[in-house]
C-alpha positions in Angstrom: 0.0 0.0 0.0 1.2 3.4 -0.9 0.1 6.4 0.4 1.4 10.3 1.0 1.8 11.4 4.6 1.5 15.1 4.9 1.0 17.6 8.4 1.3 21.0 9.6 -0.3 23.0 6.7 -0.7 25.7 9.1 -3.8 27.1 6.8 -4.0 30.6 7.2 -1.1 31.2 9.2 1.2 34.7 8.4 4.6 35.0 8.9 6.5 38.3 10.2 2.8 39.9 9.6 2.8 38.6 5.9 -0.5 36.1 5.2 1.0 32.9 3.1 -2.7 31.7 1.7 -1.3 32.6 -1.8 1.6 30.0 -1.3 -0.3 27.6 0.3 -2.7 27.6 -1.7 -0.2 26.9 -4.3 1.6 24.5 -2.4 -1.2 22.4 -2.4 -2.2 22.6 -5.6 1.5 21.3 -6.2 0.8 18.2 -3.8 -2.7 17.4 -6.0 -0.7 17.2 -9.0 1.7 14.6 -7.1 -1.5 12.6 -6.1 -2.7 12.8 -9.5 0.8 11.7 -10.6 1.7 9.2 -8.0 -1.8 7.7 -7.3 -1.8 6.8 -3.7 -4.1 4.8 -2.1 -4.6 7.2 1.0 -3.5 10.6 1.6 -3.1 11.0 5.4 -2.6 14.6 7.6 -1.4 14.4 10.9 -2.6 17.6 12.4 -1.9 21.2 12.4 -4.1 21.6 9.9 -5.5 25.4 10.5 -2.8 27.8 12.2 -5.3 28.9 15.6 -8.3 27.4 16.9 -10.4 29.3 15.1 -9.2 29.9 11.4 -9.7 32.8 9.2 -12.7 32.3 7.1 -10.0 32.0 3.9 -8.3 29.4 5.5 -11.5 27.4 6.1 -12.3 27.8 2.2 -8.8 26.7 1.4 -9.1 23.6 3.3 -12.5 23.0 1.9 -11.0 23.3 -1.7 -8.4 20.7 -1.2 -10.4 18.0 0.4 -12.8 18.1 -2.0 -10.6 17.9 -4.6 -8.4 15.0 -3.4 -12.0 13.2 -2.7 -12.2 13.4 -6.7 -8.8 11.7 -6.9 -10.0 8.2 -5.8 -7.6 8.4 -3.0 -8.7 8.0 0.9 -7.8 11.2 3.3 -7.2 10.4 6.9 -7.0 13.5 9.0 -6.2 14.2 12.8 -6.3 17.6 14.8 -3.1 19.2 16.2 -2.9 21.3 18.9 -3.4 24.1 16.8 -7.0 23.1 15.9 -9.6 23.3 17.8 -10.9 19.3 17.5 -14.8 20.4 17.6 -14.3 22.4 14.5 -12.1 19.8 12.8 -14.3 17.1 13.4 -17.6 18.7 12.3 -19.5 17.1 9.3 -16.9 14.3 9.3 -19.1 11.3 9.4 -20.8 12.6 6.4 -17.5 13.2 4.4 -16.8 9.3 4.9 -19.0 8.9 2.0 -16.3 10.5 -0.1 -13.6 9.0 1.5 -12.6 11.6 4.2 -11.6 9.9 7.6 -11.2 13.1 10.2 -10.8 11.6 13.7 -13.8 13.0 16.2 -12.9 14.6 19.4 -11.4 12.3 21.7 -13.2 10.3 24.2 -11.4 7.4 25.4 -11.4 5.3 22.3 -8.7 5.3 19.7 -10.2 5.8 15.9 -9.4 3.1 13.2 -9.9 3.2 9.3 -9.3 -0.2 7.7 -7.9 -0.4 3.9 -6.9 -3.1 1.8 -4.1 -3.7 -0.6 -2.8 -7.0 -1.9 -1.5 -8.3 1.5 -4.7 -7.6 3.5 -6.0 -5.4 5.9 -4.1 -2.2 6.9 -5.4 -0.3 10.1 -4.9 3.3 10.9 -5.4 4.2 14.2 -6.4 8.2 14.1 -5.2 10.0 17.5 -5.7 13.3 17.7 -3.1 15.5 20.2 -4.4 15.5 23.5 -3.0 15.9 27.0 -2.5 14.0 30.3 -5.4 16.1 32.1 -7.9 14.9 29.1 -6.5 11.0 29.5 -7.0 11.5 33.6 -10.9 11.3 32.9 -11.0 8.6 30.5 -8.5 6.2 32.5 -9.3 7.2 36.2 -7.0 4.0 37.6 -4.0 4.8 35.8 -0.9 7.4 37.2 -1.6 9.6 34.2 1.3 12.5 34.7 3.5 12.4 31.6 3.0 12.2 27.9 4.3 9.0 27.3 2.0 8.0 29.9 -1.0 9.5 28.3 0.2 8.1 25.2 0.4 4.8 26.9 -2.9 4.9 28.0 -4.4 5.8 24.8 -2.6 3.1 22.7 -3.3 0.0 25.5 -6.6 -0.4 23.6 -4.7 -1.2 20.7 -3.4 -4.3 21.3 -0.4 -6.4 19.5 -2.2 -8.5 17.1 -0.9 -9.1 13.6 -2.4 -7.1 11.1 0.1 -4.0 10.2 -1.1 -1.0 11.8 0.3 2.7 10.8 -0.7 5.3 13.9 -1.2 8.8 12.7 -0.8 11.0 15.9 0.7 14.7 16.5 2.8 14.3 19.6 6.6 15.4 20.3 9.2 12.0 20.2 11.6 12.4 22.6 14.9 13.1 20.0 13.1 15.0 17.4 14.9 18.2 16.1 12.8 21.4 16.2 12.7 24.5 14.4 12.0 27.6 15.7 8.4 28.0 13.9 7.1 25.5 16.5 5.8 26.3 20.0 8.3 26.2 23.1 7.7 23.3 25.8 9.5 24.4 29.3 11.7 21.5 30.8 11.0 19.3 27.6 7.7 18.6 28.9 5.6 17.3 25.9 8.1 14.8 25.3 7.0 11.3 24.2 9.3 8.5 24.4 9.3 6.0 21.6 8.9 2.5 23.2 4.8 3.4 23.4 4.7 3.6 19.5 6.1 -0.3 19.6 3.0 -1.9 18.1 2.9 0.0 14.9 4.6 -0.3 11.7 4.6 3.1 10.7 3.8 6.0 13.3 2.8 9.5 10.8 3.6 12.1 13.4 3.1 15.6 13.4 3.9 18.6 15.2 7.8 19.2 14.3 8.2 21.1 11.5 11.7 19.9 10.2 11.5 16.4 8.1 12.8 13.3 10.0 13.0 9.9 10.6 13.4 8.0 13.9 13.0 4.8 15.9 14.7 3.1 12.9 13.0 4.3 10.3 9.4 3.5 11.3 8.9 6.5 12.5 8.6 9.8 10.7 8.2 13.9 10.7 7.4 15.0 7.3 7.7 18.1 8.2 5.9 21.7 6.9 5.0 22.0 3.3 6.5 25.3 3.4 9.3 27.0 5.3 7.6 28.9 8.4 10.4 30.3 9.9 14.4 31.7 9.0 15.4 28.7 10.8 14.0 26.1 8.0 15.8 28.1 5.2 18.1 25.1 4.2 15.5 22.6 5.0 14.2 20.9 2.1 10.4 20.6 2.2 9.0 17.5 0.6 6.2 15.3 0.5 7.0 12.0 2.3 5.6 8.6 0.2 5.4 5.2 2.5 4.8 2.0 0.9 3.8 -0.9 3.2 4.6 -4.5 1.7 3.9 -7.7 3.7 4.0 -7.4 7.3 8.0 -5.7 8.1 7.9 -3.9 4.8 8.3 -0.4 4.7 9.9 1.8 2.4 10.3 5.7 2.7 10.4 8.3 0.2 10.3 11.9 -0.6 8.7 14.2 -3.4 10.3 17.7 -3.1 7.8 20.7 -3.0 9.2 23.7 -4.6 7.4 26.6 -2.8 5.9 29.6 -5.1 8.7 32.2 -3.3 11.9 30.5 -1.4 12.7 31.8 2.2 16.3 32.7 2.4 18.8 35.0 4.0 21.0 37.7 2.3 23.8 39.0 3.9 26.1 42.3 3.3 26.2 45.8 3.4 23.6 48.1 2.3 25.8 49.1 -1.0 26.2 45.6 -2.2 22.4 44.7 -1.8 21.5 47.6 -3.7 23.7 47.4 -6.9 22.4 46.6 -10.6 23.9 43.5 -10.2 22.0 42.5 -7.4 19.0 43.6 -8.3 19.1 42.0 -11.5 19.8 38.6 -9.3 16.3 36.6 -9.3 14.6 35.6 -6.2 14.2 39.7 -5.2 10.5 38.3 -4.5 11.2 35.9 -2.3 10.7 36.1 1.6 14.0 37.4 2.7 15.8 38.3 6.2 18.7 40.4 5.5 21.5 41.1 8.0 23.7 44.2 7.1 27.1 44.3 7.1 27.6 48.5 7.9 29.2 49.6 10.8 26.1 52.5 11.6 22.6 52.0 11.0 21.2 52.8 7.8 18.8 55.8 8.4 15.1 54.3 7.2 16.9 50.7 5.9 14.0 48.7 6.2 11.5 51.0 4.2 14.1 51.3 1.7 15.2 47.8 1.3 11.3 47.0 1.2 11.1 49.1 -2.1 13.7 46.9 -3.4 13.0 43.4 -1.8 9.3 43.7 -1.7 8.8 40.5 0.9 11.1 41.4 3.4 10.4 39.7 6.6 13.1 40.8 9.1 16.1 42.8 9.2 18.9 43.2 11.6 22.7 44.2 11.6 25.8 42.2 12.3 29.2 44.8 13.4 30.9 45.7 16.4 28.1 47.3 18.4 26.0 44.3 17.5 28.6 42.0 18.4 28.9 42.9 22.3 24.9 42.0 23.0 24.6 39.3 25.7 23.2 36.5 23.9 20.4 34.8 24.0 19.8 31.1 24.6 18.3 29.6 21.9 14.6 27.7 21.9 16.6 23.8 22.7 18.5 25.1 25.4 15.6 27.3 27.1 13.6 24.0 26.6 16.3 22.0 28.9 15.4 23.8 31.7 12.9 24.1 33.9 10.7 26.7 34.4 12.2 27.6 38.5 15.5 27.8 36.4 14.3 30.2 34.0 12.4 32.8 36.6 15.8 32.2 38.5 17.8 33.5 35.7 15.2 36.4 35.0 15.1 37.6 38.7 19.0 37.4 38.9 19.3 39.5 35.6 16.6 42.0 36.4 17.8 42.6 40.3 21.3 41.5 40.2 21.0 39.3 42.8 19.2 35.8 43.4 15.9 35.2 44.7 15.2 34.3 49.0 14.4 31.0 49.7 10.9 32.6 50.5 10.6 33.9 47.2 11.5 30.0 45.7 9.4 28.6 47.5 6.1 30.7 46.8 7.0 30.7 42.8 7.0 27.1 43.3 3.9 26.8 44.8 2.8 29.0 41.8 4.1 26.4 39.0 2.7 23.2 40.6 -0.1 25.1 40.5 -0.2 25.7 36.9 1.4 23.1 35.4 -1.6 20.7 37.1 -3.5 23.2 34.6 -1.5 22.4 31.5 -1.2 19.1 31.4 
C-alpha cells in the first residue's frame, strides 16, 4: 500500500505579519498534482491543519478546496487535529464526508479511531489519535498514574493491542529526540516529550507537530515536516512530501517528493551598498521572503522602508558589526527547553535585580508552577 503522509499545513497562518494563503494555496495545488501523478491509495494529515483554533474564514475555504478535490482523486484522506486546531471544528460534518472517503478523527473520548484499507496483502489499520494531554487522559482512565505524555500516550494506545495485522498510527505528539525548528511552539523543561517505546505496536507511526522532516526509531517513525518553510530557521531545509509503501508485514519503504514553494525563504547578507547594486538587483529571487543582516558599521537611516522598495517580501532585518557583536546572547529555543521553568524565573530575577531570589521567594514561585502546570497538562 502506498500512500502520501502530509502535516502542519498551518492554513492561514502569516509570517512576520505577511499572510502565506497565496503559497499555500499553491503548495497544495503542487501536492494534488503529485497525487494525481503518483496515485496513492490514501493521503493521510497528521494535524496542524489550521494555524489557531479558530481559522480565518480563507483558510476554512482553502481547506474545503483541497479536500474536495483530493475526494475526486479516488484516493482516501485520513485527518487528525493538532494542537493548533480546535478538534470540535475539525471534526464537524466528518461522518458525512466518509462517504467521499474523508476519515477526520472526532474529538477524543477514550477510544482510539481506526480506518481499515486493503491492498494485496490484506488489511491495513490506521489508528487516528488526535493531540491530546494528560489532564484529558485522567478522565477517561481514572485508575491509571496519568502525569506524563508518554504515559497518556500509553494509556491511549493500551486499547490497541499487538495482534498481527500491520497497523500505521497517525498521531501529533513530540518524540523524545526530534529536532525542532523555531516556527514550532516552546515546551519548558522538555515537557511534551514522548518516548518511543509506546509507539512499539505500529509499523509506521505519521507524526506531526515538528516542522523539520525526519526519521526516527529506525526508520518506522517519521516527521514530514511543513509543506513550506515557516520560519528563517528552515531556510536550508528541504520541504517534501514524504511517500510510504507498506509491503507484507516488516515492509516499509520511505520516500520523498520535493515541493518547490511559489517564493523560497532565504537569507541575504552584506552591506547596504552591495544589496542595492544593478547586479543585485538583476539577481532573481528579489521576491522571495528574505531576512537580510547588514554588514555596515552605523545603521542605515530608514533601511528597512528602503530595502522593502527593493526586496518587496522582506520579513526581518537586523545588523551584524561591532556594536552588535557585544549583545549578551540569548539562549536559543533547545536550550531554554532543557530547563525548567524555576531555572528560567531564576535566571530572570538574577538579571533584572542583580541578585538571586530568598528562599521565601523560591518557595512561593513554586507553589505558583505546581499550580499551573496541574492546569497544562
Amino acid at each position: 500500500m502506498k500512500f502520501f503522509h502530509l502535516s502542519d499545513l498551518h492554513l492561514g497562518k502569516r509570517v512576520n505579519e505577511f499572510s502565506l494563503l497565496e503559497d499555500q494555496t499553491y503548495i497544495l495545488d503542487r501536492i494534488l498534482n503529485l497525487v494525481q501523478e503518483e496515485k496513492p491509495q490514501a493521503v493521510v494529515i497528521a494535524g496542524d491543519v489550521y494555524d489557531r483554533a479558530v481559522p480565518s474564514a480563507e483558510a476554512v475555504q482553502l481547506l474545503d478546496d483541497f479536500l474536495w478535490k483530493l475526494s475526486r482523486l479516488d484516493t482516501q484522506v485520513l485527518l487528525i487535529s493538532g494542537n493548533h486546531d480546535c478538534p470540535e471544528r475539525m471534526a464537524f460534518g466528518g461522518r458525512l464526508m466518509e462517504a467521499s472517503g474523508i476519515h477526520i478523527a472526532p474529538v477524543y473520548q477514550g477510544t482510539v479511531e481506526r480506518v481499515t484499507l486493503e491492498d494485496e496483502w490484506g488489511p491495513v489499520e490506521f489508528c487516528l489519535l488526535p493531540f491530546v494531554k494528560p489532564v484529558q487522559l485522567r478522565h477517561f482512565f481514572p485508575d491509571r498514574n496519568i502525569q506524563t505524555y508518554t504515559q497518556a500516550l500509553e494509556a491511549a494506545l493500551s486499547q490497541v493491542g499487538e495482534g498481527g495485522a500491520r497497523r500505521v498510527l497517525v498521531t501529533h505528539q513530540y518524540l523524545t529526540g526530534a529536532d525542532r525548528t523555531d516556527s514550532e511552539e516552546l515546551w519548558l523543561g522538555g515537557s511534551q516529550a514522548v518516548e518511543g517505546n509506546v509507539f512499539a505496536p505500529f509499523d509506521y507511526v505519521a507524526l506531526g507537530h515538528i516542522h523539520r522532516p525526519q526519521t526516527l526509531l529506525g526508520g518506522k517513525a517519521r516527521y514530514c515536516g511543513t509543506p513550506l518553510k515557516y520560519s528563517f530557521s528552515e531556510v536550508n531545509d528541504h520541504k517534501s512530501v514524504t511517500v510510504v509503501e507498506l509491503g507484507e508485514k516488516g515492509t516499509l519503504t520511505l520516500s520523498t517528493l520535493p515541493l518547490t514553494p511559489l517564493r523560497e525563504m532565504r537569507r541575504m547578507r552584506g552591506s547596504f551598498e552591495e544589496l542595492t547594486t544593478p547586479a543585485a538587483l538583476a539577481a532573481p529571487g528579489r521576491e522571495d521572503y528574505l531576512g537580510i543582516t547588514l554588514t555596515d558599521q552605523e545603521d542605515i537611516p530608514d533601511g528597512f522602508r528602503r530595502l522593502q522598495q527593493v526586496y518587496p517580501n522582506l520579513m526581518a532585518l537586523e545588523y551584524d558589526n561591532l556594536r552588535t557583536g557585544t549583545r549578551n546572547q540569548l539562549d536559543t529555543p533547545q536550550a531554554v527547553e532543557e530547563k525548567g521553568p524555576l531555572e528560567l524565573f531564576r535566571e530572570l530575577y538574577q538579571t533584572q535585580n542583580n541578585k538571586p531570589m530568598s528562599d521565601q521567594q523560591e518557595e512561593y514561585l513554586e507553589g505558583l508552577i505546581r499550580e499551573i502546570w496541574e492546569e497544562e497538562v
